[in-house]
Steps between C-alpha positions, in 0.01 A plus 500: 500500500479274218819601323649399826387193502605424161877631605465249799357179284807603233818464789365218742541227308915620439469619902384140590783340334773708640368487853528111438858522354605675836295244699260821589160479522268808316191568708420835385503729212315873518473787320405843642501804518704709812423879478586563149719187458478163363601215667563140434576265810584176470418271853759243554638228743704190570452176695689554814487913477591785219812732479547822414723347233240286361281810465822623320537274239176393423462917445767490269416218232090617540638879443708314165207374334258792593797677300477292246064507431508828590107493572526805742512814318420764794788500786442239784705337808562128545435382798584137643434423847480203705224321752796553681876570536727252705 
């Protein structure tokens, strides 16, 4: 599990900041395994209630610059759920 960690410490910092720039808050970030899968879910939420389409685009620029370190060499799904959905 420590190589997981290390992933995690490596994106929050970047995953803080663009949760701020879309006035999200980032409560969560896990790593684990489902059956044979990795996955990496990313706990979100805004002041007043979520969307699906802040899930969407805080998916989107977190999926850019997981592209971009490409610190996940086996397959894995991102995840991003809310506390919960208005």
């Amino acid at each position: 599990m420590r190589e997981t960690e290390e992933i995690i410490d490596k994106i929050k910092d970047k995953a803080e900041e663009i949760a701020r720039d879309l006035d999200l808050f980032l409560h969560d970030i896990k790593m684990f395994k489902r059956n044979k899968n990795w996955v990496l879910r990313f706990t979100i939420s805004r002041e007043g209630g979520t969307s699906i389409k802040d899930c969407e685009m805080f998916s989107r620029r977190i999926e850019q610059h997981l592209d971009q370190l490409d610190l996940i060499k086996e397959r894995y799904f991102l995840e991003v759920q809310s506390k919960g959905i208005k």
